[in-house]
PANUSE-517976 format. One record per atom (N, C-alpha, C): residue number from 0; residue in three letters; atom name; x, y, z. Coordinates in nm, 4 decimals. Layout:
(NUM, ala, CA, (X, Y, Z)),
...
//
This chain:
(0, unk, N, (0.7201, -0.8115, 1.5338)),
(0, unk, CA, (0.6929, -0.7467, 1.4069)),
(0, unk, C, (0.5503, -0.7727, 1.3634)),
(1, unk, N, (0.5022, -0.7072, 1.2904)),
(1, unk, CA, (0.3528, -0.7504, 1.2363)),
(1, unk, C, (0.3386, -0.6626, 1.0468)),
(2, unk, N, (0.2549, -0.7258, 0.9982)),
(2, unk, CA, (0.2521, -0.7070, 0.8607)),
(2, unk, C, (0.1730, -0.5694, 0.8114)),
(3, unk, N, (0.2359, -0.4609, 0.7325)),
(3, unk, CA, (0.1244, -0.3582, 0.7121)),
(3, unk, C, (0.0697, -0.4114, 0.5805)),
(4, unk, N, (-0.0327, -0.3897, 0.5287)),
(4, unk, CA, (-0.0736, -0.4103, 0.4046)),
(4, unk, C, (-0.0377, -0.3312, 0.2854)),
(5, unk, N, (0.0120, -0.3833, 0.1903)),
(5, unk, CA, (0.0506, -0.2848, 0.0348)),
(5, unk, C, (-0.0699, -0.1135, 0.0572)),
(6, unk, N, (0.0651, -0.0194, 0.0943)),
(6, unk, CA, (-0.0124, 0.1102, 0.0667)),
(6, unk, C, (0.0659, 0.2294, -0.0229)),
(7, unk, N, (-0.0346, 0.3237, -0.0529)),
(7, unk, CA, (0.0753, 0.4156, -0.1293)),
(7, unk, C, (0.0393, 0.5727, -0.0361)),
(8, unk, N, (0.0866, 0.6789, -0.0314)),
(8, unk, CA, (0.0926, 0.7635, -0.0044)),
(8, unk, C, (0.1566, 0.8983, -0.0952)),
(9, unk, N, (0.1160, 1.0120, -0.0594)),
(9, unk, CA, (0.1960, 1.1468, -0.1464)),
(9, unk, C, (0.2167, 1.2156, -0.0193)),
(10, unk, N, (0.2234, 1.2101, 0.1086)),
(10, unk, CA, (0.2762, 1.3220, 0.2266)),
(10, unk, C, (0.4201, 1.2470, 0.3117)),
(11, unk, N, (0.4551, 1.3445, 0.3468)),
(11, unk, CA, (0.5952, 1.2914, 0.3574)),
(11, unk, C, (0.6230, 1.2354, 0.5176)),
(12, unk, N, (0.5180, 1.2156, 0.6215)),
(12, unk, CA, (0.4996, 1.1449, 0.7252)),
(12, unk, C, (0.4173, 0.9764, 0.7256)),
(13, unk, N, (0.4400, 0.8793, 0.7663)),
(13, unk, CA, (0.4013, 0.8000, 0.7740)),
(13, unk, C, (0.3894, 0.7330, 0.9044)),
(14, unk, N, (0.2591, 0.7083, 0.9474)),
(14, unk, CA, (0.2403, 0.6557, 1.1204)),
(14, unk, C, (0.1874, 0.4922, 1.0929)),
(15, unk, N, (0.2585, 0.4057, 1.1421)),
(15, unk, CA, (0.2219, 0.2742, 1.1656)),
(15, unk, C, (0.1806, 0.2037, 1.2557)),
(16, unk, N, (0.0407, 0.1533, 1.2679)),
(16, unk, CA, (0.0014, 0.0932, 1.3850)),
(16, unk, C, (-0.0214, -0.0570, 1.3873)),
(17, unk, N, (-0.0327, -0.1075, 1.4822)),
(17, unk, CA, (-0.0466, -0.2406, 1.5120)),
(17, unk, C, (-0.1803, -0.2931, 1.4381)),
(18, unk, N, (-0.2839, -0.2149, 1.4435)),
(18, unk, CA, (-0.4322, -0.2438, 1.3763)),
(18, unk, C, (-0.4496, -0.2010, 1.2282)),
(19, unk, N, (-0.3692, -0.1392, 1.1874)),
(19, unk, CA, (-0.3918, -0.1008, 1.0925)),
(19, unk, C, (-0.4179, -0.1633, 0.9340)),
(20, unk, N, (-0.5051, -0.1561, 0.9046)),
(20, unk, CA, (-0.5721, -0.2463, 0.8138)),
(20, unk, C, (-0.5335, -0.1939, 0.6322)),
(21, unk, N, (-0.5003, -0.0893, 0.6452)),
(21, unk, CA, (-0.4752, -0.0277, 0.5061)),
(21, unk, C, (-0.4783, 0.1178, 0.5092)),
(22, unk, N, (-0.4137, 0.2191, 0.4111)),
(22, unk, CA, (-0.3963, 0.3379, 0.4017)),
(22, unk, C, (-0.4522, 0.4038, 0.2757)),
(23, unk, N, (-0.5939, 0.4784, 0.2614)),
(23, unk, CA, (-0.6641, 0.5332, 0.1478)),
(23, unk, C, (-0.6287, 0.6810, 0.1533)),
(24, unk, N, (-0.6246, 0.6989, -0.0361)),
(24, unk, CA, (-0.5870, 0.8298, -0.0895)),
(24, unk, C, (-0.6459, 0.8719, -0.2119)),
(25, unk, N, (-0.7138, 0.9508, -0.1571)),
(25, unk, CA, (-0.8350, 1.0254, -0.2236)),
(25, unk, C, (-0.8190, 1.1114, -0.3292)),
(26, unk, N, (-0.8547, 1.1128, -0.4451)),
(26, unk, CA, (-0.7932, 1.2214, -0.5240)),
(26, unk, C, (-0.9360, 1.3082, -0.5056)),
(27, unk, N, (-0.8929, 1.4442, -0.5640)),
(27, unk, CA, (-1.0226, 1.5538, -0.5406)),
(27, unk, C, (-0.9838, 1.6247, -0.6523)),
(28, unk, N, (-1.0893, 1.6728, -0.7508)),
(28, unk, CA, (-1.1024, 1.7681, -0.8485)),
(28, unk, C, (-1.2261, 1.7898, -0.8567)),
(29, unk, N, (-1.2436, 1.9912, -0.9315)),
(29, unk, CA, (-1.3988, 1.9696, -0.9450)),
(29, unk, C, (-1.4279, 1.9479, -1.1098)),
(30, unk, N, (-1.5335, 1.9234, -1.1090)),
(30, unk, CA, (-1.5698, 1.8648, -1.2237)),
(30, unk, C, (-1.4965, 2.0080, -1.3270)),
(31, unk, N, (-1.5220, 1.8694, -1.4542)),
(31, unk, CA, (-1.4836, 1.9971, -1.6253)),
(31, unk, C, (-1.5967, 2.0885, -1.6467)),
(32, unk, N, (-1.5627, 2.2048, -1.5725)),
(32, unk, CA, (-1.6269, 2.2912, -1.6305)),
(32, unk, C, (-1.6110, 2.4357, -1.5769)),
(33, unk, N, (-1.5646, 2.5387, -1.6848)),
(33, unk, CA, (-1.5202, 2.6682, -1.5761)),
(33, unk, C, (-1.6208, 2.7273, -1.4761)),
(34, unk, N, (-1.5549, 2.7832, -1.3925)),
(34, unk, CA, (-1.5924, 2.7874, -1.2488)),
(34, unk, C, (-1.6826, 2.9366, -1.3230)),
(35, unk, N, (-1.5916, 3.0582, -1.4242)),
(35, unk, CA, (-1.7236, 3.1600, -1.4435)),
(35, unk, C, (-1.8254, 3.1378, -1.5227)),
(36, unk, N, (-1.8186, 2.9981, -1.5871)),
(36, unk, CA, (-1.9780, 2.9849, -1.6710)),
(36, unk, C, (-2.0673, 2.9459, -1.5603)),
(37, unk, N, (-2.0315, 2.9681, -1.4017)),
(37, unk, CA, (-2.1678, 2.8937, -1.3224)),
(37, unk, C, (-2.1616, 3.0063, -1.2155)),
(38, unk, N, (-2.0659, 3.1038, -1.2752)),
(38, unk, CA, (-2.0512, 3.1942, -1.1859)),
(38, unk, C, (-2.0028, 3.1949, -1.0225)),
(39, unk, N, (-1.9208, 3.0866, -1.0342)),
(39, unk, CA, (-1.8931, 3.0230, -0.9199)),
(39, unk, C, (-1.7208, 3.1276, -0.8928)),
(40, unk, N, (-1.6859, 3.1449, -0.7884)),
(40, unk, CA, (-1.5485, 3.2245, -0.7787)),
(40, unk, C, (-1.4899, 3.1088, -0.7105)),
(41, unk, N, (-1.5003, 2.9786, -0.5739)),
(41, unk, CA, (-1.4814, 2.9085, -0.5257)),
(41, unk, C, (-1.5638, 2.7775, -0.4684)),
(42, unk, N, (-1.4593, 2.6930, -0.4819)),
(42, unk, CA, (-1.5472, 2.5924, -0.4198)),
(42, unk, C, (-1.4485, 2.5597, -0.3106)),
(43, unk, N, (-1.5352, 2.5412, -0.1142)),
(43, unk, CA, (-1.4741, 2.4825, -0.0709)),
(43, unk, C, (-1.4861, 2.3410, -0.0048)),
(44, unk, N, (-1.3970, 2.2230, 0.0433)),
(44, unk, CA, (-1.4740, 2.0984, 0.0792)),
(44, unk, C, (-1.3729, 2.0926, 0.1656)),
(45, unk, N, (-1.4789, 2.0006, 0.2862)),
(45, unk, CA, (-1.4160, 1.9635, 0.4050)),
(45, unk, C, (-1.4793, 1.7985, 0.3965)),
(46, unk, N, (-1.3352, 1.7460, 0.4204)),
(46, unk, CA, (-1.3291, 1.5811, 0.3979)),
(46, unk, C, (-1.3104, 1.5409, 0.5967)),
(47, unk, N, (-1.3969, 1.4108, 0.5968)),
(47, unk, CA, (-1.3423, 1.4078, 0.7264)),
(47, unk, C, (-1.3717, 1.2135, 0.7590)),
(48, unk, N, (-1.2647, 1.1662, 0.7746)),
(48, unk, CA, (-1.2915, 1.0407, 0.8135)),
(48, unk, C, (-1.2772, 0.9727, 0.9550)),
(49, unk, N, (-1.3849, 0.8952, 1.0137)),
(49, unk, CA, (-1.3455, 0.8647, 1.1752)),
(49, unk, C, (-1.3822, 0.7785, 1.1766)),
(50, unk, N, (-1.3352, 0.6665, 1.2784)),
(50, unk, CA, (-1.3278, 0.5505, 1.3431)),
(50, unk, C, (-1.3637, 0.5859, 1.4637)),
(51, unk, N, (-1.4430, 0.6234, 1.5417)),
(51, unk, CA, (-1.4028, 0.6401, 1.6872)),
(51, unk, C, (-1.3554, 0.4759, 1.7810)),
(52, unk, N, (-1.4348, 0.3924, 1.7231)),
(52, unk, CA, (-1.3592, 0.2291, 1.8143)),
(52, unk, C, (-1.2041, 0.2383, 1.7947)),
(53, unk, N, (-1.1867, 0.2490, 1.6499)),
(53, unk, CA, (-1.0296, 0.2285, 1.6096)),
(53, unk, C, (-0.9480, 0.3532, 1.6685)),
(54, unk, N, (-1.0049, 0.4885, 1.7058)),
(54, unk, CA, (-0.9673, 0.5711, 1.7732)),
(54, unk, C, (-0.8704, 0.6380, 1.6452)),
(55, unk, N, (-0.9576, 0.6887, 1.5486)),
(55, unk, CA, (-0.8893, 0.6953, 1.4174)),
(55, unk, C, (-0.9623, 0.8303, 1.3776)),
(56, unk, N, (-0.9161, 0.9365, 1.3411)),
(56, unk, CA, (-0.9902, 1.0691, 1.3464)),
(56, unk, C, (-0.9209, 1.1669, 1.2071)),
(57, unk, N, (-0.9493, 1.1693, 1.1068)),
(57, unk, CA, (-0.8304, 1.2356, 1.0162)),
(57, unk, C, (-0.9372, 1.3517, 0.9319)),
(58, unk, N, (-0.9337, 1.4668, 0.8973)),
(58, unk, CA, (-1.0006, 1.5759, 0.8548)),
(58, unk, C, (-0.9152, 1.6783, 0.7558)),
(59, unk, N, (-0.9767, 1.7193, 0.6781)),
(59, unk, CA, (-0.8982, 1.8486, 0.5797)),
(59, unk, C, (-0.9964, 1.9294, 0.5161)),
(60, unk, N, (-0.8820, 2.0482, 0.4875)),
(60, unk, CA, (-1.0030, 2.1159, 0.4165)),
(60, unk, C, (-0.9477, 2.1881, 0.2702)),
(61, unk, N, (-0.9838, 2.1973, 0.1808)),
(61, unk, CA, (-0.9357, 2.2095, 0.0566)),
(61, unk, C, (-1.0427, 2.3235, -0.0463)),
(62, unk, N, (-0.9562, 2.4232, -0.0916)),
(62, unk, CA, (-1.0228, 2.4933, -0.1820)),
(62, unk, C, (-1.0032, 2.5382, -0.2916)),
(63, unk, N, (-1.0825, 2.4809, -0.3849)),
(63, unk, CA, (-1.0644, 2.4941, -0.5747)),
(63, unk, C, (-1.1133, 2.6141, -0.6145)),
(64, unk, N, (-1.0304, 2.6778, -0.6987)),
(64, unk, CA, (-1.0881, 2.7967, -0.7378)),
(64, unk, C, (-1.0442, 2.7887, -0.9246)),
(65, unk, N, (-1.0828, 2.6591, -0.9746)),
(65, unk, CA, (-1.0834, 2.6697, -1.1258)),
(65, unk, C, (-1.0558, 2.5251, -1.1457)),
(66, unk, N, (-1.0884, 2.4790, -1.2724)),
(66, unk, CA, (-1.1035, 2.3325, -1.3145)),
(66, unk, C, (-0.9807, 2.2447, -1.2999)),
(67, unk, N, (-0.8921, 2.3113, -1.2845)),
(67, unk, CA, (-0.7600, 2.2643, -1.3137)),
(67, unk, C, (-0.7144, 2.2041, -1.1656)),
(68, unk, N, (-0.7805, 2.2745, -1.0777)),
(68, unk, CA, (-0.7112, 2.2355, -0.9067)),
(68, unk, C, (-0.7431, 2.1068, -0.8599)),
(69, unk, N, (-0.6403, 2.0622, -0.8133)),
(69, unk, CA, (-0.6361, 1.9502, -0.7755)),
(69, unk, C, (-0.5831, 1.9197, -0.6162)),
(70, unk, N, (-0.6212, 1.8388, -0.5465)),
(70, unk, CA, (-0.5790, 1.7843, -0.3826)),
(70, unk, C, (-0.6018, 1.6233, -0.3476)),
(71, unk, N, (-0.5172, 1.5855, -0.2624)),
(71, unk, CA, (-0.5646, 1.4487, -0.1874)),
(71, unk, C, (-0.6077, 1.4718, -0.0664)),
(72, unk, N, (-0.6700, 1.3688, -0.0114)),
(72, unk, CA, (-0.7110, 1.3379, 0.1119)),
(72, unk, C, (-0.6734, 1.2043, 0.1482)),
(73, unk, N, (-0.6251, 1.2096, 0.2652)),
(73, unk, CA, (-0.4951, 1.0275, 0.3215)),
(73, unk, C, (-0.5620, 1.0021, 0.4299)),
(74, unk, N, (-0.6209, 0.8896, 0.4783)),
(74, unk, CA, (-0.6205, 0.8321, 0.5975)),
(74, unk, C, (-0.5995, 0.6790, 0.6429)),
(75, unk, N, (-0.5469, 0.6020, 0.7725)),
(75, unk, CA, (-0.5660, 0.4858, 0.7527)),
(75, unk, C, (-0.7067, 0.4320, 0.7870)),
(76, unk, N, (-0.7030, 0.3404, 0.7979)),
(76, unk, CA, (-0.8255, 0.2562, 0.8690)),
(76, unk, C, (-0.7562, 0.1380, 0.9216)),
(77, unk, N, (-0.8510, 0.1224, 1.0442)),
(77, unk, CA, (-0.7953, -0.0579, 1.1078)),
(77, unk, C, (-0.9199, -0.1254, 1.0536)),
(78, unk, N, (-1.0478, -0.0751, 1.0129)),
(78, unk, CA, (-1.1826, -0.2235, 1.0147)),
(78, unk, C, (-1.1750, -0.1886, 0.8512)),
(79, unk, N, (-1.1946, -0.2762, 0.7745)),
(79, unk, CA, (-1.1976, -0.2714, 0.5875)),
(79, unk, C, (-1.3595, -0.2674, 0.5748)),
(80, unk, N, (-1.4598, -0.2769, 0.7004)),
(80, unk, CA, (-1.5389, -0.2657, 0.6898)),
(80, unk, C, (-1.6248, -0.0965, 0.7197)),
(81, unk, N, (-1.4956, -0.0229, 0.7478)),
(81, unk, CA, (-1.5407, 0.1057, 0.7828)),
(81, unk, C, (-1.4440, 0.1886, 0.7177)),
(82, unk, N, (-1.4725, 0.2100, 0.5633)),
(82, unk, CA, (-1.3888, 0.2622, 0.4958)),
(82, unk, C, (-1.3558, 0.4209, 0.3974)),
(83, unk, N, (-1.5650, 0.4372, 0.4427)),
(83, unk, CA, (-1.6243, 0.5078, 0.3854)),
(83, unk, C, (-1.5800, 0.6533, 0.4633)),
(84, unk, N, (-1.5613, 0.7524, 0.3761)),
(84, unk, CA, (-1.5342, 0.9286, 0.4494)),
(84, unk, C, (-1.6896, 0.9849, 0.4457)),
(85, unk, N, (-1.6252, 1.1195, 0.4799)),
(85, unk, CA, (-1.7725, 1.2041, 0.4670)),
(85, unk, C, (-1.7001, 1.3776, 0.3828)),
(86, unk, N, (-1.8142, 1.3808, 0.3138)),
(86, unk, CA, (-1.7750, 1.5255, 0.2310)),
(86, unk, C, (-1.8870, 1.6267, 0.2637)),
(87, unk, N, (-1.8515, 1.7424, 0.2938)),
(87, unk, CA, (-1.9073, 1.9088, 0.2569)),
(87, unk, C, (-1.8544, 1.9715, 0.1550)),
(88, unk, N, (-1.9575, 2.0315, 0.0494)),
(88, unk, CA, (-1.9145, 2.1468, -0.0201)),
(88, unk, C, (-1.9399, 2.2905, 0.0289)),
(89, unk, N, (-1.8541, 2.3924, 0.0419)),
(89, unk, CA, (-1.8873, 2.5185, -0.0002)),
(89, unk, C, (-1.8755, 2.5533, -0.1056)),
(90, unk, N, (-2.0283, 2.6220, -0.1810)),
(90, unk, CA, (-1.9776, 2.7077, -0.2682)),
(90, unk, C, (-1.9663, 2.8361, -0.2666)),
(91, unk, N, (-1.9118, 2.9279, -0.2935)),
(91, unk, CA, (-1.9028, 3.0427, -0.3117)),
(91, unk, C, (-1.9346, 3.1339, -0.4694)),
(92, unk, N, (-2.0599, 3.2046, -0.4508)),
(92, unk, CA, (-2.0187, 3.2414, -0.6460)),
(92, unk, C, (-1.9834, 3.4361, -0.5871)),
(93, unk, N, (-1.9904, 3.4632, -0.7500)),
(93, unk, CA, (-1.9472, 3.5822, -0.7518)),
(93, unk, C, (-2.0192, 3.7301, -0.6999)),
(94, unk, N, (-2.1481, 3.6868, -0.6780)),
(94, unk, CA, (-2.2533, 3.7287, -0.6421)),
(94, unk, C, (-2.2438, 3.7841, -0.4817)),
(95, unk, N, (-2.1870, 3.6507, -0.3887)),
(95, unk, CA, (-2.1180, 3.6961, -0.2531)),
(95, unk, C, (-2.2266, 3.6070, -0.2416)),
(96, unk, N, (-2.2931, 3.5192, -0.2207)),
(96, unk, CA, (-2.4009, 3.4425, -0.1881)),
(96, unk, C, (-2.2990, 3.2959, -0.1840)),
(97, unk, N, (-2.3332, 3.1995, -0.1118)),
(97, unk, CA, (-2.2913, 3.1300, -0.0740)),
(97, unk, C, (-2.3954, 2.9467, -0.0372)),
(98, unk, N, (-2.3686, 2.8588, -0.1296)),
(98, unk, CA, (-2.4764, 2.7424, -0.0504)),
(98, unk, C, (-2.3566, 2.6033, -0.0179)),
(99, unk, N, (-2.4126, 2.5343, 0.0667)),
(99, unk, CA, (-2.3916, 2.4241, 0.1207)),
(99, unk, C, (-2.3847, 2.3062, 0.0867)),
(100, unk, N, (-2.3576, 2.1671, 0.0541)),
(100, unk, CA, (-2.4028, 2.0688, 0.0137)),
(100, unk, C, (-2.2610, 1.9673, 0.0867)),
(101, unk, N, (-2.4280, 1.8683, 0.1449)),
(101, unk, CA, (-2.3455, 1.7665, 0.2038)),
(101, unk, C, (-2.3298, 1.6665, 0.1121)),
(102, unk, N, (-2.2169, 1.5875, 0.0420)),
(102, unk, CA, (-2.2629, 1.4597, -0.0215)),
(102, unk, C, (-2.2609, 1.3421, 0.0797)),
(103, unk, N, (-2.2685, 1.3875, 0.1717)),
(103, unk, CA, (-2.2770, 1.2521, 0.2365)),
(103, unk, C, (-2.1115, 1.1355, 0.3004)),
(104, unk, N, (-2.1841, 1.0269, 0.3089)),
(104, unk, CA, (-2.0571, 0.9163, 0.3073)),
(104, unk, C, (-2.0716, 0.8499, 0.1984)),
(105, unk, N, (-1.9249, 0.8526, 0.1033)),
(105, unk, CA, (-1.8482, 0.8491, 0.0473)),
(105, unk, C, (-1.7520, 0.6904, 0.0271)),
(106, unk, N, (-1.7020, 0.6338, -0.0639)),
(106, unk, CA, (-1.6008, 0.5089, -0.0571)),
(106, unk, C, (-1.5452, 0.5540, -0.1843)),
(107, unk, N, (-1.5896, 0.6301, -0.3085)),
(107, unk, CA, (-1.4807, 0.6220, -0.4423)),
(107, unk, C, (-1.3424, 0.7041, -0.3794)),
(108, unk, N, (-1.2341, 0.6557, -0.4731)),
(108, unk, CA, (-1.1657, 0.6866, -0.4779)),
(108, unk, C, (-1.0914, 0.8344, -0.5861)),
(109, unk, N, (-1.1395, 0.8563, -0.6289)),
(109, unk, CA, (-1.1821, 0.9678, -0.6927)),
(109, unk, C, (-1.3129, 1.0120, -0.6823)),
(110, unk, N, (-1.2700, 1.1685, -0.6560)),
(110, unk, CA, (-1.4253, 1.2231, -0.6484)),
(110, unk, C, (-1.4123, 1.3535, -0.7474)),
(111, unk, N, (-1.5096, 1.3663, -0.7995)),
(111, unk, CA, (-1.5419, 1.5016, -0.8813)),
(111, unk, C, (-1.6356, 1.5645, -0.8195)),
(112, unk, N, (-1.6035, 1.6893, -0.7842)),
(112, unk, CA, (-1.6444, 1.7947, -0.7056)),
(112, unk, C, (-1.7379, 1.8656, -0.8313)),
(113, unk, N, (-1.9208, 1.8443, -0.7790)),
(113, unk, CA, (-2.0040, 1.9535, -0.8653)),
(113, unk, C, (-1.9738, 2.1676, -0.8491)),
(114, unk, N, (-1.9740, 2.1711, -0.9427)),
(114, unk, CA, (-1.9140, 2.3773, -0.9640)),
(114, unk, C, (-2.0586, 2.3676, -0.9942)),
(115, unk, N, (-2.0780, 2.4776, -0.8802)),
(115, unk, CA, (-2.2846, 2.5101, -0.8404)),
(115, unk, C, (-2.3476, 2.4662, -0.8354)),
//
């Protein structure tokens, strides 16, 4: 037998490994503010977290289309020292024009997604 560490989850599969160091869950919203005062029609983000040593690979993709939408993002980790994800935004406005933004790597646990 071996010990998992206190985790919580919202998906209804759970995988347990021998290395596994802990299980993070991301909340995602975009920020307060309506999506047509920025003229925005969508926002989309692709979350993606990897370990390649730990052989740990977990990715999603999620799209808000008004202040109110909400999603998680779940992955484990085996190192507490490699805990951090990585985020892309798409935006989309109404215009049909479209820009990019990487924020980078990531550790909060809540994130507020910028609308334009």
């Amino acid at each position: 037998l071996f010990d998992v560490p206190l985790s919580v989850t919202s998906i209804d599969n759970i995988f347990v490994r021998a290395d596994m160091a802990g299980h993070r869950v991301i909340e995602l919203q975009p920020e307060a503010v309506e999506f047509a005062s920025r003229q925005v029609v969508r926002i989309e983000a692709s979350l993606m977290y990897e370990d390649a040593e730990g052989g740990l690979h977990f990715a999603d993709n999620f799209t808000f289309s008004s202040l109110r939408d909400r999603a998680t993002f779940e992955y484990d980790y085996a190192d507490v020292q490699k805990q951090a994800y990585y985020c892309k935004l798409k935006t989309i406005f109404t215009n049909g024009l479209a820009t990019e933004t990487d924020l980078g790597s990531l550790k909060q646990e809540q994130l507020s997604l910028p609308v334009g």
